[in-house]
N, C-alpha and C positions, 0 to 999 in steps of 0.2 A: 353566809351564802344563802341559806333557806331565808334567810328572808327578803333578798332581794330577790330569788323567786317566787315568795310571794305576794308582793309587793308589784314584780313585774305580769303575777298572773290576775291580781284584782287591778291592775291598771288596765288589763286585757278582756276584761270581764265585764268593767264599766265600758269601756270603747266597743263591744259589741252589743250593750244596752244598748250606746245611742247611736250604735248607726240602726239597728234595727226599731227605736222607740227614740229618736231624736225628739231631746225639748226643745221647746219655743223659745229661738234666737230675743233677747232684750233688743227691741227697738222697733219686732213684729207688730203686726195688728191681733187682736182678741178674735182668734177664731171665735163663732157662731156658733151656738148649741139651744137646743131643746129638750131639756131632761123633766123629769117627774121628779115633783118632789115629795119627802115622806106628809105633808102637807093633803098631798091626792092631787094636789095643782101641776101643770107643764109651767116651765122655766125659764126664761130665753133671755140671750143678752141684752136685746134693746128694750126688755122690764126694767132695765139698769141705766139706762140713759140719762136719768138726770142727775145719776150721783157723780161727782167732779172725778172720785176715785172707785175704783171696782178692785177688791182684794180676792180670789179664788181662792182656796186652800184643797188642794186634793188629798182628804185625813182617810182613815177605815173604821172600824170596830176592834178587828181582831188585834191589832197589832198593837203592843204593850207600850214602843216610842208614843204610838199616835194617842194612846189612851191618856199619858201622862202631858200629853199638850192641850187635852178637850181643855181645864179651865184658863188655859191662857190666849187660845182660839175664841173664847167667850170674852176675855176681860179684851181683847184685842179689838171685838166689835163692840163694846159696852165704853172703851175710852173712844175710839174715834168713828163712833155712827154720826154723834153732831157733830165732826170737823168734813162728815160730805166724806165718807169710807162706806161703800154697802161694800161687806163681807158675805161670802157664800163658802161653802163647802160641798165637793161633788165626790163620789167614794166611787173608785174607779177598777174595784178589782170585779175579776168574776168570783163568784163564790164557789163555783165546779172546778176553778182551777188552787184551791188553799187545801195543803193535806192536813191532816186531824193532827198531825204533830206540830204544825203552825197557829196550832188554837189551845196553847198551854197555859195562856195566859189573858185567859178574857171567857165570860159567859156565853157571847153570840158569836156566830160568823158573820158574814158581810152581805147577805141577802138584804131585799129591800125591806122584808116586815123584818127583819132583826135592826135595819136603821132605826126605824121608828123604837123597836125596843131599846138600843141604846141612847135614843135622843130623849124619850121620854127618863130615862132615867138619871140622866146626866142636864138634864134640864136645857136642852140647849136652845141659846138665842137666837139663831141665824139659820137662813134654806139650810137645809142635808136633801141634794140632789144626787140619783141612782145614773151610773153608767156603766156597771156592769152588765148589764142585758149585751149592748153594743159595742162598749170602748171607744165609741167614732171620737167623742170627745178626747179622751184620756188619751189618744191617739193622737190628736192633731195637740196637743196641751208638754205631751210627755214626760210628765211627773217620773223622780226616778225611785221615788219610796213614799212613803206616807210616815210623817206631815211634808208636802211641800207646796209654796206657796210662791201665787203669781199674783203682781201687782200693775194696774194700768193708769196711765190718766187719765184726763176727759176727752182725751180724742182714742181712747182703747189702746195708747202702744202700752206696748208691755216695755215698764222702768225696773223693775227688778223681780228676779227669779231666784230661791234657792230654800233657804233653813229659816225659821222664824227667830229662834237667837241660836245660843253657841252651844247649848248643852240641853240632853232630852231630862237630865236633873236638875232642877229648876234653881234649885240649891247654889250650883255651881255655874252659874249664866255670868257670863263677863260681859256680854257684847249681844245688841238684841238691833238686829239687822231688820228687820222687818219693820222695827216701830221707827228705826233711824230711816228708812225709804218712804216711809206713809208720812213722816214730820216733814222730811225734805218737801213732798209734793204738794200738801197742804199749805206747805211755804210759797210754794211756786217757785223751788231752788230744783236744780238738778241733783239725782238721787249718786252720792259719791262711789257706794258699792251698789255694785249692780247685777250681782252672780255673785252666790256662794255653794258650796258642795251641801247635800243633804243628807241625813242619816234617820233610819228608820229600816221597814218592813218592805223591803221591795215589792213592786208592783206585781200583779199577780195577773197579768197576761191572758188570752186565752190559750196561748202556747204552753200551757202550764198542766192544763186540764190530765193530759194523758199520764203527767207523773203522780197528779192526785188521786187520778184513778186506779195504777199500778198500787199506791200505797195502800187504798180500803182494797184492792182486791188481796194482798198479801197477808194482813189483817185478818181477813173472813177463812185464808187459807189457814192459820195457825190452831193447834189441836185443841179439842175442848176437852177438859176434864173434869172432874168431879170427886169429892174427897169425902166419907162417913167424915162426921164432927162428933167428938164426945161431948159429953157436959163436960168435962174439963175443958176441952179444947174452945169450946164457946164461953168460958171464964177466963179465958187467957185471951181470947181475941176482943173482948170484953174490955181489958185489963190495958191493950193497945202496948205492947213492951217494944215495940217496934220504937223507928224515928221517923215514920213518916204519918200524917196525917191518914186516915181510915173511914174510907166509907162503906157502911155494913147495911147490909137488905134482906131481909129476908122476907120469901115470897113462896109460891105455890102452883104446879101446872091450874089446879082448879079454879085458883084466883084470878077473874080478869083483870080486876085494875092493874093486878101484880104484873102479867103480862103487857099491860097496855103500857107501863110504865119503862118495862126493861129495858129498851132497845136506847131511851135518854140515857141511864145510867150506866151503858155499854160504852156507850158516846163520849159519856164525860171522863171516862177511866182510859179512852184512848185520847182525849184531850189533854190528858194530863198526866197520863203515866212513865213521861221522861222525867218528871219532876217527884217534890218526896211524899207521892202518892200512891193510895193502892183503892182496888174496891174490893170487896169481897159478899159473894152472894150465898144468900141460905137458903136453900130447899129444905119446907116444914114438910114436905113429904112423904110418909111414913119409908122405911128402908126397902121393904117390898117392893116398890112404888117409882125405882130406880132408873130401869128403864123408860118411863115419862118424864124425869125429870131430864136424862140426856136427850132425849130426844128434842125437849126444848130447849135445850142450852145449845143444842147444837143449829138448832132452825136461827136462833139469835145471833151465833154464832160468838158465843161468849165464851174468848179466850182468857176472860180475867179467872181470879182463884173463887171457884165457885166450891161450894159446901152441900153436905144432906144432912140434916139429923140420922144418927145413928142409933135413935133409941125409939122406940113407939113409944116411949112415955113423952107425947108433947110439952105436957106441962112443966115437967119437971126441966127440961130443954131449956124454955122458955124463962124460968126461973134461975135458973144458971147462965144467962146471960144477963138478963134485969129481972130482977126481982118482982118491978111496981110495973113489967109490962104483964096485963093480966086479956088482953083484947088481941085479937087478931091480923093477919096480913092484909096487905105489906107493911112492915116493919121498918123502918130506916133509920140510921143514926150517922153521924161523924163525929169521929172520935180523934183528938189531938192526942199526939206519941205520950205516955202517963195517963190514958183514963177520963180525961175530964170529956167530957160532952158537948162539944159543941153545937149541936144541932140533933134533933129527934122528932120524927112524925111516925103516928099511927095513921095509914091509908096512903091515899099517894100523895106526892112530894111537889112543890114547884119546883123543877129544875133548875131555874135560874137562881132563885135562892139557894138553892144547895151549892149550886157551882161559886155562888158568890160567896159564902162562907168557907168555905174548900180553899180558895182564891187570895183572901184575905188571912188564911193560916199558912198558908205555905210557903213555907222559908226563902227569903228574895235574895239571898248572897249575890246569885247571878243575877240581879237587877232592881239594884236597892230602890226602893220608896215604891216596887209595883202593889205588895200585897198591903201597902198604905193605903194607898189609891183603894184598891177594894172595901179596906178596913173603913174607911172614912164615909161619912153621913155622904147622900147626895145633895147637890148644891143646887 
């Protein structure tokens, strides 16, 4: 019985996606757009007129389906750009409306300069056009998740809308629906399927905004605390006895970089702290000193497990956590569940680095081949 409720309540849930974000009927015309691309160049359909086929793809950043389709979005314009295929991809979410617990699984969010961060890094072949400012597009288009893709011929109708093949594991791909509709066309045959269902990261609306905003404001509600650390206890958090991956900081109200840096590393601990992650932060301090270090955890509003030394003797502190750190704040490490080191800077940190190693350790049960994808060389 529960599950023909709910079954009858995700059928109900789709059906008021599309009547409120209906997609483009197969046999419409290519609405019209003007977007900027991470290029700095505007965009528009009739740039595309003399390609026989026009493939759109509405992908993101954030969302872990669409990450795992970037190299077959690539190999997809790389087999048919000479059969007369221009491929584009336009990223349709707002970035004000994705809460930080939708970003567990990825470095950036879906802002326009994080495009370019992600495209530069994933080397991508093909436009990456911005429509989150607007949505006009994504609106008259009506992607229902990201990846999904729409395909026209040379007079602009749209021949097929849906899933690029059958499974976001590439592993497990039976049936690859997109490249069967792009072969039909190039044939000059009619495309046999012509609608399939999509699966990914639902579109992220501007109707979204006020629930991501509830979330960082609940977030910034939550208490800050602060713990004395002994040397022991900095030899045990050292030691990582935990199961979850660990990112450790230690920093100083005095230090600016230390400060300048905090509010990333807040960031990344609420991007990821449904998952088998923690961070935990060291105020080098002196104990005295106590009331400046809450004051600042509290302006930050850093709800993770923050730390003080508990001893005026710094060095010996210092020592009891790493030995060979013998230099100054900020301090940073990630540390895999047993000790081993995966990551360590004296000074500040690239963030994207850190989230990328973070990213690639963390155990993917719920969504096998993700922290592969991170693990793996860029192409």
């Amino acid at each position: 019985m529960y599950r023909l409720y709910l079954a009858a309540f995700i059928s109900l849930t789709a059906a008021f996606a599309q009547a409120e974000h209906p997609t483009l009927a197969v046999g419409s015309p290519a609405p019209g757009f003007s977007l900027q691309g991470i290029d700095g160049k505007n965009h528009d359909l009739g740039e595309y007129a003399a390609s026989p086929i026009l493939a759109i793809v509405f992908t993101c950043n954030h969302c872990p389906t669409a990450q795992l389709y970037e190299s077959r979005i690539k190999k997809l314009d790389e087999d048919y750009r000479a059969k007369g295929v221009k491929l584009i991809a336009i990223e349709p979410n707002d970035p004000s409306a994705i809460r930080l617990d939708e970003l567990g699984y990825t470095d950036v969010s879906d802002s326009f300069e994080e495009m370019k961060v992600r495209a530069a890094y994933r080397h991508f072949n093909f436009p990456y056009l911005y429509d989150g400012a607007t949505q006009s597009v994504s609106n008259a288009y009506g992607p229902k998740a990201t990846p999904h893709i729409f395909i026209f011929d040379k007079q602009r109708i749209l021949r097929y809308e849906g899933h690029i093949d059958n499974s976001q594991r590439e592993s497990l791909v039976k049936t690859q629906e997109a490249r069967n509709a792009l072969d039909a066309l190039v044939a000059g045959q009619p495309v046999a399927v012509a609608h399939t269902p999509v699966f990914g990261c639902s579109t992220k609306w501007k109707s979204k905004i006020s629930t991501a905003a509830q979330e960082l404001a609940k977030i910034e509600a939550e208490p800050v605390k602060v713990e004395a650390a002994s040397a022991a206890d900095l030899k045990a958090l050292r030691a990582n006895g935990s199961d979850k991956v660990l990112l450790v900081n230690f920093w100083a109200t005095w230090c600016g970089p230390c400060v300048s840096e905090f509010r990333d590393l807040e960031t990344t601990w609420r991007m990821f702290r449904h998952r088998d992650f923690d961070l935990v932060t060291i105020s080098t301090n002196l104990p005295d000193e106590r009331a400046g270090v809450v004051k600042e955890l509290e302006k930050q509003h850093a709800s993770s497990r923050n730390l003080q030394f508990a001893s005026e003797d710094t060095y010996a502190m210092q020592a009891a956590f790493d030995a060979k750190w013998e230099s100054g704040v900020p301090f940073t490490m990630v540390i895999a569940p047993g000790g081993k080191v995966l990551y360590q800077k004296e000074g500040e940190v690239d963030i994207l680095e850190v989230r990328r190693i973070i990213l690639a350790h963390l155990p993917d049960q719920s969504y096998v081949g993700h922290s592969a994808y991170w693990a793996s060389k860029t192409d």
